[in-house]
C-alpha positions, 0 to 999 in steps of 0.5 A: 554352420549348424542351426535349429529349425522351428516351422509352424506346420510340416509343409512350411517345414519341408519348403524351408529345408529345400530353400536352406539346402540351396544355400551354398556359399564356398567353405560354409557347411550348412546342416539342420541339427534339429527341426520341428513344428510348433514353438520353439521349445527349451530343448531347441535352445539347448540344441542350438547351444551345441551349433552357431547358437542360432534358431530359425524359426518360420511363422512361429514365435517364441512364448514370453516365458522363454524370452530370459532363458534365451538370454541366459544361453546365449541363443539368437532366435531369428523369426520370418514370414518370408521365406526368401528373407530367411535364405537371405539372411541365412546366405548373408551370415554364412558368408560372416562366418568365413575369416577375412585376412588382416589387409596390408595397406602402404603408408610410405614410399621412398627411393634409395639415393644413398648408403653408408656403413653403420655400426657393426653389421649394420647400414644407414640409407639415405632416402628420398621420401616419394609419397606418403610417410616413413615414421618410427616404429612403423613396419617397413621393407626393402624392394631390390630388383630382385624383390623383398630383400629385408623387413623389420621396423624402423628403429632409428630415424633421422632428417639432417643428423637429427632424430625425428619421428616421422617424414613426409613426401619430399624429404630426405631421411636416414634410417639405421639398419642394425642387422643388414648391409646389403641395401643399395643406391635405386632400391625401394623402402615401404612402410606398412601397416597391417588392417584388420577387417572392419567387422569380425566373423558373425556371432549369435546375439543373445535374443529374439528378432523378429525379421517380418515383411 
């Protein structure tokens, strides 16, 4: 993560550089590609554009002349008079910048209670749903004993010979494996979904805010 430094005078600078480099957060490089003192200026903006688009700037502000042209580039201008403020605001988007997996969340559960062959190379299950749904075109797989034996998405569904677009726990169901034929009576069928995270990785909002105590 790189960011642009604005102080209004050289002690206050040195102080805040310290307290930045104490910021540590696993996988986050924090560097200071531009520093000074005084207001922030057009060519800070300009720097920043070459970073995370940020600029922190402690006991200083910006000149409403610059205001529009900080818009314009797409720069986010953070303003403090606390320094542990800025250290934590700092740590908090740091920690952003790190990519959080999609999450798996279980929708489904049912057991195998019966087999049958299907067209070609492909089975049909009978399965008692035990919690949750197991509907169409969700993603599912199988568990053996052994483990995850096969995935793929429920293509074909039935309740009573009949095709339907979701179960509930407690019913029985069929569903139609065109391309494998090694389930087995007691394996495990789970439907799933995949979650991305709530929020995405931090990006600069274009503008001034001003984060006094």
């Amino acid at each position: 993560m790189e960011i642009v430094l604005r102080c209004d005078v050289s002690g206050t600078e040195e102080a805040v550089r310290e307290s930045l480099a104490a910021v540590t957060v696993p996988g986050v490089e924090l560097r200071i590609i531009q520093s000074g003192v005084g207001q922030t200026s057009k060519s800070d903006i300009l720097m920043a554009e070459t970073g995370s688009r940020l600029v922190v700037g402690f006991g200083v502000d910006v000149t409403p002349r610059l205001e529009q042209y900080i818009k314009e580039h797409g720069v986010e201008i953070r303003l403090y008079d606390t320094i542990y403020r800025l250290t934590e605001d700092i740590g908090q988007i740091s920690e952003k910048l790190l990519a959080k997996p999609p999450r798996e969340v279980i929708t489904g559960q049912a057991e195998i209670i019966a087999t049958f062959k299907g067209k070609g190379k492909g089975q049909i299950v009978g399965c008692e749903i035990r919690t949750g749904t197991i509907e169409m075109g969700k993603q599912f797989r199988i568990i053996t004993a052994m483990g995850p034996a096969y995935h793929g998405k429920i293509g074909s569904l039935q309740i009573e010979n009949k095709s339907v677009k979701a179960g509930r726990a407690g019913q029985q169901v069929g569903i139609g494996l065109d391309d494998w034929n090694k389930a087995s009576v007691g394996d495990l069928v789970e439907c799933f979904e995949t979650v991305e995270p709530a929020s995405g990785p931090w990006k600069p909002r274009s503008g001034i805010s001003r984060r006094f105590s």
